[in-house]
N, C-alpha and C positions, 0 to 999 in steps of 0.2 A: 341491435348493432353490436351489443357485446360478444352475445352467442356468436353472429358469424365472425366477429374478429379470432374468437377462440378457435376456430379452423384456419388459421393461420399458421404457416410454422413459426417459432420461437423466434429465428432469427430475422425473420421478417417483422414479424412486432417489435423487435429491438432495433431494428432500420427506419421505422415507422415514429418508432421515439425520439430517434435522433432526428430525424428531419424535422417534428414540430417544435424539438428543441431549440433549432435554429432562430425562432420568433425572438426568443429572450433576446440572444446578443442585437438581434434585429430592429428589437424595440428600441434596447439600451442606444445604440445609429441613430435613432430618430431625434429622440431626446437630444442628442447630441450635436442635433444638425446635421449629421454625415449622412447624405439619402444617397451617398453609392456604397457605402459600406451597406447600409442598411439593403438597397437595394440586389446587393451581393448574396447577400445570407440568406433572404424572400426568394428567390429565382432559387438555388440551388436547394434548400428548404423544399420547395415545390416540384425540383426534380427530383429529388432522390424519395419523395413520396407516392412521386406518380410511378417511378420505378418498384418502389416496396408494393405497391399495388397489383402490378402486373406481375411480381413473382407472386404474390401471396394468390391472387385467383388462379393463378397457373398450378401451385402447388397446394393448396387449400384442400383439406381431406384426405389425404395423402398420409396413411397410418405406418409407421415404420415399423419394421417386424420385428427391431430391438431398443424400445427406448431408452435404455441407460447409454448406446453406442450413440443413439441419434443425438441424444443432450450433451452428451460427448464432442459429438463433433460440432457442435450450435453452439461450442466454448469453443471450441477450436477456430472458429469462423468469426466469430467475434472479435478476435484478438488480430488476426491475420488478414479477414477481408474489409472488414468496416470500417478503420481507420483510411482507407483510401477513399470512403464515399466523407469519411466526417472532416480531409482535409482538404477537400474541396475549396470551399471559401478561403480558408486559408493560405490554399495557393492562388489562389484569383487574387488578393488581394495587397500578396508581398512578392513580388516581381524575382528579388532576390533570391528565394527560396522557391527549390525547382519539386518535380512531385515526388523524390523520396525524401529528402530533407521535411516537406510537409506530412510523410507517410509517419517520417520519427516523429516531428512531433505529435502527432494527434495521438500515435502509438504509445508513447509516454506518456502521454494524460490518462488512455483510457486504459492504462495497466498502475493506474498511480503511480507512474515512476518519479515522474518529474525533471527528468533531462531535458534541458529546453538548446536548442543550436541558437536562440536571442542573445547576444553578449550582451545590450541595453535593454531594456525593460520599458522604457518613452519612448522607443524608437517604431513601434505599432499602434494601431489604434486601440483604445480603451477594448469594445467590443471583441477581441480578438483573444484580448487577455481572459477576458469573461467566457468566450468560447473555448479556451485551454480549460478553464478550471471549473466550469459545465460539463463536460466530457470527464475528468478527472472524477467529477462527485458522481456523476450517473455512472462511472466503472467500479468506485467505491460501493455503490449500493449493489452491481450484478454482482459484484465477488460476494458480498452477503449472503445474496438470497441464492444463486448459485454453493453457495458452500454448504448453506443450511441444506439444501434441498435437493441437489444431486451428490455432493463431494459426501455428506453425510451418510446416508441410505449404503454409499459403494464403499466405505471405509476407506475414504482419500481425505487429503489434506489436513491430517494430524487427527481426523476422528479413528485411524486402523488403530491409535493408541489407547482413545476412549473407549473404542468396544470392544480391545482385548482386557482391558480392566473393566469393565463396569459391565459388558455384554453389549450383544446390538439387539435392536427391536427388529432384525427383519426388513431392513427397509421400507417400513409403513411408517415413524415416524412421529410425534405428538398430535398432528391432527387426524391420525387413520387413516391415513390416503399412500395407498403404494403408487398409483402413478403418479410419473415425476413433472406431468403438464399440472396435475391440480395439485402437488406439491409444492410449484414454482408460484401457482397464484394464490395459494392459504398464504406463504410466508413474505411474497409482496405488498399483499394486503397486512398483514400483519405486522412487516419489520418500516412498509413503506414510512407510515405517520409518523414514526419514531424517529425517523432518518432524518425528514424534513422539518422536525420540532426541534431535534435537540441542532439544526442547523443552524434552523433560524433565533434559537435562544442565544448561541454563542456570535452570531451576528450582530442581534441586539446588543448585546455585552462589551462588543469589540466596540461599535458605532459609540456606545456612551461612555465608552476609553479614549473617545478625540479622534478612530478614524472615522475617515468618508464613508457613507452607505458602501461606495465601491469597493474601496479597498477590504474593508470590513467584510463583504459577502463574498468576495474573493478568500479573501485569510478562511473566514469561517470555512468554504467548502473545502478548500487545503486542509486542513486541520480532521475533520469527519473523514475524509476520503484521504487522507496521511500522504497527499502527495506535493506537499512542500512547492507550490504555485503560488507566486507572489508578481503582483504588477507594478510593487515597487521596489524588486529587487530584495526582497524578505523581510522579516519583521525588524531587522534592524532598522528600516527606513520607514518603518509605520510607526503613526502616530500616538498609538494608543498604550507605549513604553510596557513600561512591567508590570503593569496592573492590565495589559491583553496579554501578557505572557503570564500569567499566573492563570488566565479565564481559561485561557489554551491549555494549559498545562491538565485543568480537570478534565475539559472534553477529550483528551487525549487517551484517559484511563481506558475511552470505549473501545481502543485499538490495544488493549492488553488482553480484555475477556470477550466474549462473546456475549457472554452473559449480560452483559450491560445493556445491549440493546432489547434483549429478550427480556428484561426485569424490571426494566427502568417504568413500566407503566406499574408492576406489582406494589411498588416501592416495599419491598423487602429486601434487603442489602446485608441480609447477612451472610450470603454466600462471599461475600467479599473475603471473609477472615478464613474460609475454607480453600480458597482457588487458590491452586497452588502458580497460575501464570503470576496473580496478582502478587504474591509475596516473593516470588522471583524477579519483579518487578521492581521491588521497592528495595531488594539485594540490590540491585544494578544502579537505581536510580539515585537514591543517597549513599549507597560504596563506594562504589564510580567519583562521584563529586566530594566525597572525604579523603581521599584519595588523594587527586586534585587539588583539593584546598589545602591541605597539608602541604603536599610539595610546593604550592606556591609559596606558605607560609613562612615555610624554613625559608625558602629562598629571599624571600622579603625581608625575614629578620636579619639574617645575614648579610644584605648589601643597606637596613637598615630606611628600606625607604619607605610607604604608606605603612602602617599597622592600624589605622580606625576602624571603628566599628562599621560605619558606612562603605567603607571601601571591601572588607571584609566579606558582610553581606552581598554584594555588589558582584563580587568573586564566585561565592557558593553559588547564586541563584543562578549568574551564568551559564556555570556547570552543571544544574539540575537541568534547570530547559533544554539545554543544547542535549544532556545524556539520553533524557526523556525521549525529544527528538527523531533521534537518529535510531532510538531500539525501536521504537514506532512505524521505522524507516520513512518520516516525513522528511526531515534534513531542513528544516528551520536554524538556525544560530540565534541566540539568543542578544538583545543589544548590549546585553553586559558579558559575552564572553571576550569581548577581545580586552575589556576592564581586568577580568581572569587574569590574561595573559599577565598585562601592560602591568598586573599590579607587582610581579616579581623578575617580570623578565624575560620567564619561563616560556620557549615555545611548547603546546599540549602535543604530543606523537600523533598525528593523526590516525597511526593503524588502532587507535583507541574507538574510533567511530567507525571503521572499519570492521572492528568485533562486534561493536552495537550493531550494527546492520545485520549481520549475518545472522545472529542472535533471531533478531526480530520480533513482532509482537504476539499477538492471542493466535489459537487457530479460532479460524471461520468470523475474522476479522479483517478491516482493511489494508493491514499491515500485512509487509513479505516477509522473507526471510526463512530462516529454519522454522520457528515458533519456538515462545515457549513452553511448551510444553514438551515437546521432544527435548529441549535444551533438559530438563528438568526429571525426566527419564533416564538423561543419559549420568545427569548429577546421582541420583539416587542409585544407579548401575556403578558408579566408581565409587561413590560412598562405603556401600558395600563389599567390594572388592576390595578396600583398604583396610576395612574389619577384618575379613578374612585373613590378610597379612601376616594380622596380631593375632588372630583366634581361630585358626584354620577349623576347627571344628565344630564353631557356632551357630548358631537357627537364627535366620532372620526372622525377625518379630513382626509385627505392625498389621497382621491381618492380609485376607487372601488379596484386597484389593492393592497393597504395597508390594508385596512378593509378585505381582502381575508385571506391577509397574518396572520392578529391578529385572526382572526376566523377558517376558515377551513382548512390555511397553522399549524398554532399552534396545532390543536385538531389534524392533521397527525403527527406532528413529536411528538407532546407527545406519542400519542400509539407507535411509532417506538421505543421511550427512552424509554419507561416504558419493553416493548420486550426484547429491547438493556440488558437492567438494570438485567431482569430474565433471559436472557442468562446469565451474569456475575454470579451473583449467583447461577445459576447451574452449572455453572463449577467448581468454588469455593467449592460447595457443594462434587462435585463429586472430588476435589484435596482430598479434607478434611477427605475423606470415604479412601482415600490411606497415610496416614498420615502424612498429612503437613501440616505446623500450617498456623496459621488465614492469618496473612502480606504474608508469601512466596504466598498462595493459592489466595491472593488480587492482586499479582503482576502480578504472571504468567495467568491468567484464563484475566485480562485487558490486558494482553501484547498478547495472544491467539485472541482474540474476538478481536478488534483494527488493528490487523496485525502488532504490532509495538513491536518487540523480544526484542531489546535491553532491554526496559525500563521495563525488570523483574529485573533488579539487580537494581533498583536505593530504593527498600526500604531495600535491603539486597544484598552488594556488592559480598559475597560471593556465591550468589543463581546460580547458572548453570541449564542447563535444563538436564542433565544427574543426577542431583540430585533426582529427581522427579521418574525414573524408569520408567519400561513398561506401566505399567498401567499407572502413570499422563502422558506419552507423547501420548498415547491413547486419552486421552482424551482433552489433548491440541490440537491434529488433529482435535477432533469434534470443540473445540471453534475458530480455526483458517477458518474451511469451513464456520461456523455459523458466522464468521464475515466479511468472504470476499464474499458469497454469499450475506449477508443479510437474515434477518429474516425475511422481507418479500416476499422477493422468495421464499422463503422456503415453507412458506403458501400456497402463488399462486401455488408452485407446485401440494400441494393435496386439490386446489377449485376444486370441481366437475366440476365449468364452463366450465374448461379447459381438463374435461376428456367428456366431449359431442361432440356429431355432430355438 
């Protein structure tokens, strides 16, 4: 059975997975008593398999003359046709929402964005929420094994920076395998257990912090798959206070390195004090909230109102979860930021999480954004440059693999930002042509491209994405594909190199 599912194309086993994944939300209907919800998800479940079946024996054996173009484009179809088979149910079910409004949401889940068109969160059925944030964690893990196993090999998404410093292997890779079919299934097998352990650990963890199993396995696969999905309107309204925002807070490192998922069975952790995402990390995440806390501070002392230790704390940690966050691009709020606030008065600038967004997390992690790692190229490139100021005629130091990085690591991730950047602007552009002003079209077109939903309402609390209409969620889809592909797969797609013999 395995061998002939292996004659399958990619994207038909990835239709294949999604349809039996349907059972979960299905069961979870049962449980519940709902047998038309339940019976909703089963029916469609059962068509969109009998359909993966009849492509898959239709195209089964079927050897593509260029597999890098073909896995190529099996990302490209992922993103763009499958969320119309995974909103199915969804649209059967909520009358309201018609099938592009269901096309967004399924498309935000399965790009980790997490823009949801729900103003309430009790206004759906439990199962639905579970099927949002199912989708969200199975997109979480294709970007993985996807990044490991095609973006790697081709020198995309932030790895052009690692093998212009460190070299590439040639696209064979740590297991010896140059094609990219027994590539994709070494590092499924491999990244899979890991996925679903450190899932279900942080699940566990949340459920013995006071939430429900539900919420709990909700929050948990938000948090692993960084896409900020909550079914009770975020962890401000879960139960399991700050002692699950601190559980979150660890599993969240996995969305800074890479390495994390790849190590975590070794248990050798000492590349931690070497990664340079991780300690660009820890700049942002206690800077940021020192920052912060100071300004809140002064202003407290000055209008003379809390100063305890308790409220103090209360302040800082806010500001850590929330910074952590949104560089993560998950967009959780922590229950003590708005303590932050409240404790000086002080409203925080939203284009602060604005920055954390674009920032973003690890390459070949579940996190959008730039990365860090180019972010940290481009630090080391102007480091440099402001030596020079002072010492025009001095040698940079630090070894071949630091001189890479100020040179030919910098000159990659600036073309990548400067791309990054006219993406933003074209979308912006194209909100602006549907009538929405300057800030809303700043917020949502960085919260689109980023993958990070939440942080469209932090320059304008009132902003929803059902504001915006057919046309902006049209074209929030395009800036959410253009930001979870990357724009330089996008290219690679149409290099001739890749459409040759």
């Amino acid at each position: 059975m395995i061998a002939h599912l292996r004659n399958y194309p990619l994207f038909v086993l990835i239709m294949m997975i999604s349809a039996l994944s349907m059972l979960v939300p299905a069961v979870h209907a049962a449980k519940l008593g709902d047998l038309r919800v339940m019976q909703m998800f089963l029916s469609y479940s059962l068509f969109i398999l009998i359909i993966s079946v009849i492509f898959g024996l239709a195209l089964m054996n079927r050897i593509p003359r260029i597999s890098a173009r073909s896995h190529l484009i099996t990302i490209f179809l992922v993103y763009t046709l499958l969320p119309f088979f995974l909103a199915m149910p969804f649209t059967a079910l909520i009358p309201s929402i018609g099938p592009m409004q269901g096309y967004f949401e399924m498309l935000s889940s399965l790009t980790t964005t997490g823009a949801s068109l729900i103003s309430d969160p009790f206004s759906i059925a439990e199962p639905l929420h579970l099927w949002r944030a199912l989708v969200a964690w199975m997109g979480g893990f294709f970007v993985l094994v996807i990044a490991l196993s095609i973006m790697e090999p081709l020198n995309l998404g932030g790895f052009e920076i690692r093998s212009t410093v460190l070299g590439s292997d040639g696209g064979i890779g740590p297991f010896g395998a140059a094609d990219p079919a027994e590539r994709i299934e070494k590092y499924a097998i491999k990244i899979g257990p890991v996925y679903v352990a450190v899932t279900f650990a942080l699940m566990v963890l949340l459920f013995l912090s006071g939430d429900r199993a539900y919420v709990a396995s909700i929050h948990a696969m938000s948090i692993i798959s960084t896409s900020g999905i909550s079914p009770v309107g975020g962890v401000v309204n879960s139960a399991s206070g700050r002692l699950g925002e601190m559980f979150m807070v660890v599993f969240l490192l996995l969305a800074v390195s890479n390495r994390g998922f790849q190590n975590i069975n070794s248990g050798n952790w000492r590349w931690i004090k070497r990664d340079v995402e991780v300690r660009l990390m820890l700049i942002a995440v206690f800077g940021v909230p020192l920052m912060l806390f100071m300004r809140h501070w002064i202003a407290s002392f000055e209008v003379s109102t809390q100063q305890d230790v308790a409220a103090a704390f209360a302040a800082f940690w806010g500001s850590v979860f929330t910074v952590m966050s949104f560089l993560t691009t998950t967009g959780f709020e922590s229950a003590d930021w708005q303590a932050a606030q409240n404790w000086s008065g002080l409203h925080t600038p939203g284009v602060i999480f604005l920055a954390l967004a674009v920032m973003g997390g690890g390459v070949a992690t579940t996190a959008g954004g730039v990365k860090l790692l180019r972010i940290y190229a481009l630090y080391k490139h102007g480091l440099r440059e402001m030596e020079r100021l002072v010492h025009p005629s001095s040698v940079g130091g630090a070894g071949m693999a630091a001189r890479r990085f100020r040179r030919e690591g910098a000159f990659m991730a600036w073309i990548f930002f400067m791309l990054f950047l006219i993406g933003i602007a074209s979308i912006m552009l194209a909100l602006s042509f549907g009538g929405i002003n300057f800030e809303d079209a700043i917020a949502l077109s960085i919260a689109a491209v980023t993958n990070t939903g939440p942080v469209a309402s932090m320059l304008d609390l009132g902003l929803g994405y059902t504001d915006v209409g057919t046309y902006g969620q049209i074209v929030l889809c395009v800036g959410m594909v253009f930001g979870r592909v990357e724009v330089l797969a996008l290219i690679a797609l149409f290099n001739p190199n890749y459409w040759r013999r």
